[in-house]
TIKE-20898 format. One record per residue (C-alpha): chain; x, y, z; residue number from 1; residue in three letters. Coordinates in pm, 1 decimal, decimal comma. Each point is the difference from the previous one (the first is absolute). Layout:
<rs>
kette; east; north; up; nr; rest
A; X; Y; Z; NUM; ALA
...
</rs>
This chain:
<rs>
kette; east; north; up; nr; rest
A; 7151,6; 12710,3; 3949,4; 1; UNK
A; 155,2; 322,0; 87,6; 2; UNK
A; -67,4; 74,3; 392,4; 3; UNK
A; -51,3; 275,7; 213,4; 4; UNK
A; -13,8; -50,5; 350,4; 5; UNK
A; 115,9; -253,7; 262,3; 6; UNK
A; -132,9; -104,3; 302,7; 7; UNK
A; 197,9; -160,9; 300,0; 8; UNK
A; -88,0; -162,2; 332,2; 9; UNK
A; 196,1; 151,9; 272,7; 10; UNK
A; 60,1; -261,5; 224,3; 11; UNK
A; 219,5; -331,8; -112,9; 12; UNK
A; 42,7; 234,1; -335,6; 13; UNK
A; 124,9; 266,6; 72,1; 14; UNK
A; 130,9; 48,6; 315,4; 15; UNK
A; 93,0; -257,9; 227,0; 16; UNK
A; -185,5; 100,5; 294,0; 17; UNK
A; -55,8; -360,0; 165,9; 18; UNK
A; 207,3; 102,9; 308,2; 19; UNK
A; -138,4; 222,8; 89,9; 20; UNK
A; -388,3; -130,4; 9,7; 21; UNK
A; 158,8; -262,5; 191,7; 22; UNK
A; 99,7; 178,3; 253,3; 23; UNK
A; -321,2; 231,3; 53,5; 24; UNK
A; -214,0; -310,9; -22,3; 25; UNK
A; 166,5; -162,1; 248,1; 26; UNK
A; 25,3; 312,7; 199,3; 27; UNK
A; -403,1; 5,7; -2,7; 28; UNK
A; -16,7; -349,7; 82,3; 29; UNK
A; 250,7; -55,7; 305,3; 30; UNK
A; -235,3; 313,9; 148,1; 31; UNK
A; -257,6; -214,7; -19,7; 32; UNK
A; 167,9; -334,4; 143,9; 33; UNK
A; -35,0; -124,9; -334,5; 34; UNK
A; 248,4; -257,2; -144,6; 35; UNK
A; 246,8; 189,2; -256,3; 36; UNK
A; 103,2; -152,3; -340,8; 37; UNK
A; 365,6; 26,2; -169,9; 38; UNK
A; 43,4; 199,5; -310,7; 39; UNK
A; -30,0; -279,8; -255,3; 40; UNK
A; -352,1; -83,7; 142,3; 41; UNK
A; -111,2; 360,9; -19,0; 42; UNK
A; 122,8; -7,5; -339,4; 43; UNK
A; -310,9; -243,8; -71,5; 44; UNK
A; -271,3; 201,1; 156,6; 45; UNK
A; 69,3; 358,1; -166,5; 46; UNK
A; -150,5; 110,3; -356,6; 47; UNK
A; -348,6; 5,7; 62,5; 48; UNK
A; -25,9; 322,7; 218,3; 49; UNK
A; 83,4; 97,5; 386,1; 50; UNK
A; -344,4; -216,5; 163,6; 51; UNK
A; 78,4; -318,9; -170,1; 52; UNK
A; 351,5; 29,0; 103,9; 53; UNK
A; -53,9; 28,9; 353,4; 54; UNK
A; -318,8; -215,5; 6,8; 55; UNK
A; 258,3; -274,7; -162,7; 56; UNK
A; 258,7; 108,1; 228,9; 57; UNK
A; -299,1; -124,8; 321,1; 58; UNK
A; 5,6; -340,0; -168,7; 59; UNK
A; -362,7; 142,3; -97,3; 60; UNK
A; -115,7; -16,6; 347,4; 61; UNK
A; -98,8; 239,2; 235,2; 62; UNK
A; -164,3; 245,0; -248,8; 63; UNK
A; -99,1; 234,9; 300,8; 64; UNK
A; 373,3; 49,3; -11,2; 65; UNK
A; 27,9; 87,8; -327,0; 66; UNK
A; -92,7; 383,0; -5,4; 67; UNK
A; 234,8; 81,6; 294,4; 68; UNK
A; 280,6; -191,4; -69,6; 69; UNK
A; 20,9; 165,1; -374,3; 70; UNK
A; -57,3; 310,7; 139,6; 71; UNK
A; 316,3; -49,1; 233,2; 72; UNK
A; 157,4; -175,6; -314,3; 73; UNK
A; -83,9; 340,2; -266,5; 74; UNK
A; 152,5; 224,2; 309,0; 75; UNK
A; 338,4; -229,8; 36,7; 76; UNK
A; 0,9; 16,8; -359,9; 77; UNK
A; -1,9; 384,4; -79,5; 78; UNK
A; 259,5; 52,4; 241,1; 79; UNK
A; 265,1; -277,9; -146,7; 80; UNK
A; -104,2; -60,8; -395,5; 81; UNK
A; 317,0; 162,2; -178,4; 82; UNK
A; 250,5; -167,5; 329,7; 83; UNK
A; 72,3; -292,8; -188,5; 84; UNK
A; -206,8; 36,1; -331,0; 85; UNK
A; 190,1; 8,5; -325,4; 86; UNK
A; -81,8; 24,7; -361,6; 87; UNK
A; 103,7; -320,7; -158,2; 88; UNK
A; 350,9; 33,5; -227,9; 89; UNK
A; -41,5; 220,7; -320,9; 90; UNK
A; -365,2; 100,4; 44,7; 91; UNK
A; 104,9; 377,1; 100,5; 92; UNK
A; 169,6; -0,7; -357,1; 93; UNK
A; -251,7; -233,0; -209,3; 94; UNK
A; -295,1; 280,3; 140,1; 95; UNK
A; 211,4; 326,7; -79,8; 96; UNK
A; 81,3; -131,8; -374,4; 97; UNK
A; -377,3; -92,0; -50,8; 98; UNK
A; -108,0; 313,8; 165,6; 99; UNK
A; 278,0; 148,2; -276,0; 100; UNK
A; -136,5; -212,0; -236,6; 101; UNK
A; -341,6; 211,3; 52,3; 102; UNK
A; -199,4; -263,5; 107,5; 103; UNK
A; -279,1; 65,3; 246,9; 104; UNK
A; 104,9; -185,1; 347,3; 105; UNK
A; -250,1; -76,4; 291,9; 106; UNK
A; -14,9; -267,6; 302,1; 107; UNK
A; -284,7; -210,1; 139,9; 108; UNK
A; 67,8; -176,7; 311,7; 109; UNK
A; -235,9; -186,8; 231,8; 110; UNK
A; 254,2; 173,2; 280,6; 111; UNK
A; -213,9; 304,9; 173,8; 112; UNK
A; -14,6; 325,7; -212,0; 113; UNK
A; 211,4; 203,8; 213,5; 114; UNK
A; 275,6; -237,8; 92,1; 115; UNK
A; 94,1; -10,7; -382,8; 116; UNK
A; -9,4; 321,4; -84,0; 117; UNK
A; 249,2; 50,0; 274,5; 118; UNK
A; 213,8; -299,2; -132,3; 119; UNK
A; -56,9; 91,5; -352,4; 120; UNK
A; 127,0; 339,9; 45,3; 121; UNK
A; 300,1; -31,4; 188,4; 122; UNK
A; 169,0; -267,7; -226,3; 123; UNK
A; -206,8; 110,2; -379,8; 124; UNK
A; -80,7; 354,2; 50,3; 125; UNK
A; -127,1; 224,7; -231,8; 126; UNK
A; -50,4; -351,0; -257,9; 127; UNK
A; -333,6; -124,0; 38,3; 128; UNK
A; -317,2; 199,8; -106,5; 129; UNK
A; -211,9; -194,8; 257,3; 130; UNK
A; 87,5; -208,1; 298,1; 131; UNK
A; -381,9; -157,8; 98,3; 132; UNK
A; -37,5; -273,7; 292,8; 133; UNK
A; -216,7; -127,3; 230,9; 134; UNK
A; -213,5; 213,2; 208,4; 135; UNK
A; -110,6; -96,3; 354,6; 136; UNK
A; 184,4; -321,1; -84,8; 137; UNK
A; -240,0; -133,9; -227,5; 138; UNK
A; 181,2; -132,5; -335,8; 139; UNK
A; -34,8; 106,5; -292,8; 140; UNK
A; 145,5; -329,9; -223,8; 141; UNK
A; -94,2; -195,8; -168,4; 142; UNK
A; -304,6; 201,2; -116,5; 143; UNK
A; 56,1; 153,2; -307,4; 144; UNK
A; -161,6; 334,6; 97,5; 145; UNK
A; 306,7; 196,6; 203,6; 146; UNK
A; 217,4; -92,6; -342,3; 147; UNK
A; -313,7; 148,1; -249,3; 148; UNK
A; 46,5; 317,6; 189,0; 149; UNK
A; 347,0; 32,0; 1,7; 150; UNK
A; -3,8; -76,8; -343,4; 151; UNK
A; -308,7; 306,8; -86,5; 152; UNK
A; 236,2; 193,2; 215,1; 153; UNK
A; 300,9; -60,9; -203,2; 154; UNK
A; -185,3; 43,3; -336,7; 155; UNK
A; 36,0; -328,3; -110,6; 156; UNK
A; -107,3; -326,3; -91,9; 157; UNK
A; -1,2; -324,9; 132,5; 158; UNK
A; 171,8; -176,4; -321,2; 159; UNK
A; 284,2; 343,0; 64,9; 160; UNK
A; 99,1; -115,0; 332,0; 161; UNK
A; 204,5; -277,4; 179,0; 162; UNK
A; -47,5; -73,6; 373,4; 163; UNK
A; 320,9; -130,8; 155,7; 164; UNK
A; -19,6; -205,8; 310,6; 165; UNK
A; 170,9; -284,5; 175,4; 166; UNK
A; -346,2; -152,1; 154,8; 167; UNK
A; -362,3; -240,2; -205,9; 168; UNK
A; -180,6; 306,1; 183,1; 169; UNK
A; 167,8; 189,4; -225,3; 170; UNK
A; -8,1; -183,8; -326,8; 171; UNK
A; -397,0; -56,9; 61,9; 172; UNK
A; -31,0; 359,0; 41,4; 173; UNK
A; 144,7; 46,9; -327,2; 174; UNK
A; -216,8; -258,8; -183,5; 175; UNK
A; -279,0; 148,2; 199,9; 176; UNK
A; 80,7; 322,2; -200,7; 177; UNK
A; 83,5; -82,1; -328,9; 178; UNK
A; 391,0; 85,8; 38,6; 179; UNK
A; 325,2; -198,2; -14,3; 180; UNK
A; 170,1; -126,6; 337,4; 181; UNK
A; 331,3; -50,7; 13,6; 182; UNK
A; 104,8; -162,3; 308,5; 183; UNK
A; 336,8; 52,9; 198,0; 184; UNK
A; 223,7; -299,2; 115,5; 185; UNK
A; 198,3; 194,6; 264,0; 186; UNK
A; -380,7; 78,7; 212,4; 187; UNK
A; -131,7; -183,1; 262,2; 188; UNK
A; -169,7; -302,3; -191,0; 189; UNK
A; 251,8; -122,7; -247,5; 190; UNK
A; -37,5; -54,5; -374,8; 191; UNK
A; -205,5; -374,0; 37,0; 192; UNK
A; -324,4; 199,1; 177,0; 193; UNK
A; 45,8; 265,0; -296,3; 194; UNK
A; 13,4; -273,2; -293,9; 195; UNK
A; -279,3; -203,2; 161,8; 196; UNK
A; -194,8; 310,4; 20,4; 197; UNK
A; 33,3; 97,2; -355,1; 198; UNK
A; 230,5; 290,1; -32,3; 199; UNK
A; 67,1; 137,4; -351,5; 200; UNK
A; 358,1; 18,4; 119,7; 201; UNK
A; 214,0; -93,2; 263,8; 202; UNK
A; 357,2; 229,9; 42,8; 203; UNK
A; 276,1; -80,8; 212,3; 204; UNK
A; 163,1; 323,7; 31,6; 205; UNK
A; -130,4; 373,4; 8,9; 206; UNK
A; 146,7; 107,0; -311,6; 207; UNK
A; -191,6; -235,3; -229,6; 208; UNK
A; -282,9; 172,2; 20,4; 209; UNK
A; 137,6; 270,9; -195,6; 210; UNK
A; 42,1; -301,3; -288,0; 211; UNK
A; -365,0; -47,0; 48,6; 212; UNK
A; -171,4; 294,9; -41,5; 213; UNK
A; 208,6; 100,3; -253,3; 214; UNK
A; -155,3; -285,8; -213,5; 215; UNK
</rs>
């Protein structure tokens, strides 16, 4: 199979960006008198878009809390996302050689629309064709339908493409649409969630991917 495009998570794939959603959660909730969490536990409640996070991060109580406190969260956030985000090691150079390469590059993240554009473009810019997240924080994974567009946008089809992610959201997304998943090791669930969810492959550093879709 000769492929054309590639799509990647953002979050956990690649950037490291756990830090920082720590902190503006936390923010949000300490406004509220709410209990914070350390970073490993909010490391277990991202992936599934900005409400679930925070509704997690209540213990899933309180839901009349829920709309102001990720409204406080989403403002923390815009103002401190790139402070102590980072892409994970070699992705800057595994994205340039496939954007050399001529494939067709995009990124669908349950993280809010406008938050990773912004990320996308200040560590990739000028590499991905489309950069499509959640609007209003509603996610978009693990429905296959954000990925069907991206692909009609790209001009290509499903068995043409490989979604790259380090999360089951986004391996079931994948077999939602027909593509390959490849998960990531080095992302914020670890290879066993990734083999129990089925991933075609699982890599353990950025630059096997370029092995991959060169198969």
């Amino acid at each position: 199979m000769t492929y054309k495009a590639v799509i990647f998570d953002l979050d956990g794939t690649l950037v490291n960006s756990l830090e920082d959603l720590a902190d503006a959660t936390n923010y949000a909730l300490k406004s509220f008198g709410q209990q914070v969490h350390s970073t490993e536990a909010v490391k277990l409640m991202v992936g599934e878009g900005t409400r679930t996070l925070i509704s997690r991060a209540l213990n899933n109580k309180n839901p009349e809390l829920v709309e102001p406190v990720l409204v406080k969260m989403r403002e923390k956030y815009d103002q401190i996302c790139l402070n102590k985000s980072r892409p994970y090691n070699g992705l800057q150079e595994v994205v340039a050689e496939l954007a050399k390469r001529n494939f067709k590059l995009a990124v669908l993240t349950n993280k809010d629309e406008k938050m990773a554009q912004k990320i996308v473009s200040h560590f990739f810019d000028g590499f991905f064709q489309i950069v499509k997240g959640t609007i209003d924080a509603v996610a978009v994974k693990p429905e296959p339908t954000a990925v069907l567009q991206v692909l009609e946008k790209l001009g290509v089809r499903p068995e043409e493409a490989i979604f790259v992610g380090d999360s089951k959201i986004d391996v079931q997304t994948a077999k939602a649409a027909g593509i390959k998943s490849v998960g990531v090791s080095w992302g914020f669930r670890g290879r066993s969630e990734l083999i129990e969810a089925g991933a075609d492959a699982v890599i353990e550093e950025a630059r096997h991917l370029l092995k991959l879709v060169s198969i």
